[in-house]
C-alpha positions in Angstrom: 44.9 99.2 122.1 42.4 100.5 125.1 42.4 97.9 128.1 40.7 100.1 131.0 38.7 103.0 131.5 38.2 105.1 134.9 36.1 107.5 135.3 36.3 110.9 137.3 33.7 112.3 139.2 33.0 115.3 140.9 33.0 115.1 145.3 32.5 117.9 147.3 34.0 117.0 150.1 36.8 113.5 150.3 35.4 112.2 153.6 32.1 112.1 152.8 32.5 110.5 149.4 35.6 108.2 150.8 32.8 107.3 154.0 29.9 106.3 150.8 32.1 104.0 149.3 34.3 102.6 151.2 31.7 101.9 154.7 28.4 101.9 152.4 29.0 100.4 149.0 32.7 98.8 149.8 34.9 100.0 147.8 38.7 100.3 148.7 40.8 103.4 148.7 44.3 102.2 146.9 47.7 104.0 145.7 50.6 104.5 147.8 49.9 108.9 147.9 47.0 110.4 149.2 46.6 113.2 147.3 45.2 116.3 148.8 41.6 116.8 146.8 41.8 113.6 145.3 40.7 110.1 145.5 40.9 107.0 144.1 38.9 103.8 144.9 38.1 100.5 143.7 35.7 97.3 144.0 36.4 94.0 142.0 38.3 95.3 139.6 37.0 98.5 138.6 38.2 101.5 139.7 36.6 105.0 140.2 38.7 108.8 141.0 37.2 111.6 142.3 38.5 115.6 142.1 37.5 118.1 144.2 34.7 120.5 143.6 34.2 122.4 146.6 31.6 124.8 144.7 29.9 122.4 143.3 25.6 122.4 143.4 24.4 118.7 143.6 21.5 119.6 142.1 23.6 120.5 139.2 25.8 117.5 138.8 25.1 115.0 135.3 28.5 112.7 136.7 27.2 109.3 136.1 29.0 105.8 135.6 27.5 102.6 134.2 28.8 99.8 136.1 28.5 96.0 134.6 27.8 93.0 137.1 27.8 89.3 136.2 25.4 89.0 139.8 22.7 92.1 139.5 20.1 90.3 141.8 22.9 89.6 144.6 24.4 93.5 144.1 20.8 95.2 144.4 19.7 92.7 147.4 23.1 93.4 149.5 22.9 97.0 148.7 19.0 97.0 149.5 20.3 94.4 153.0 22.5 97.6 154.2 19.5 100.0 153.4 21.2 101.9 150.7 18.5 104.0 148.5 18.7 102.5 144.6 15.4 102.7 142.0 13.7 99.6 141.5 15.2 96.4 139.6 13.8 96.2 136.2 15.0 94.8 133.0 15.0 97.7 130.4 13.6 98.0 126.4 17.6 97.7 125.9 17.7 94.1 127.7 19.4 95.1 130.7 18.6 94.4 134.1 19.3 97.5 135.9 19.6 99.9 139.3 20.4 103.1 140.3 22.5 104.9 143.2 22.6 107.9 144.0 26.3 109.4 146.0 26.4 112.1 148.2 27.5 114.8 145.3 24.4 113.1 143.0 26.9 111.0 140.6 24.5 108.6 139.1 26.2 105.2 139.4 24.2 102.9 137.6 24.5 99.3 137.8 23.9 96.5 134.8 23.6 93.2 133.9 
């Protein structure tokens, strides 16, 4: 009976986070409320929210998401064209092409094909 899953992640501060993924990696902000200290956001049919952790220490934050592609080379070279910091593109032990990108709070959102 599960059809979706969307993950929550930690943000420090909304404009920052809403000014990563909406200007950098293109997501949209939907909903017809916007919620004081919360944020929700989506990209092809995926959808991400963020709370508010004012206190929270970057260096300190495990948040990550795993994030399936059908087009891994195209995502990592348009996110590589608008100069966005990701590892290297590697296929893994596991058979999956893979990058990583680091937001502003450190969420780890990896991407996979």
């Amino acid at each position: 009976m599960l059809k979706a899953i969307h993950p929550k992640l930690p943000m420090r501060d909304k404009e920052s986070t809403k000014d990563f993924y909406i200007d950098i990696l293109g997501f949209t902000q939907f909903g017809y409320t916007d919620f004081p200290g919360y944020l929700m956001l989506q990209k092809d049919g995926i959808e991400i929210h963020f709370f508010e952790f004012t206190t929270l220490d970057p260096l300190e934050n495990y948040g990550q998401v795993y994030i399936r592609t059908n087009n891994i080379d195209g995502l990592y070279q348009e996110f590589k064209d608008k100069g966005i910091q990701c590892t290297a593109l590697e296929l893994k032990p596991w058979l999956q092409k893979e990058f990583s990108v680091l937001d502003p709070d450190h969420n780890l959102l990896t991407f996979g094909e």
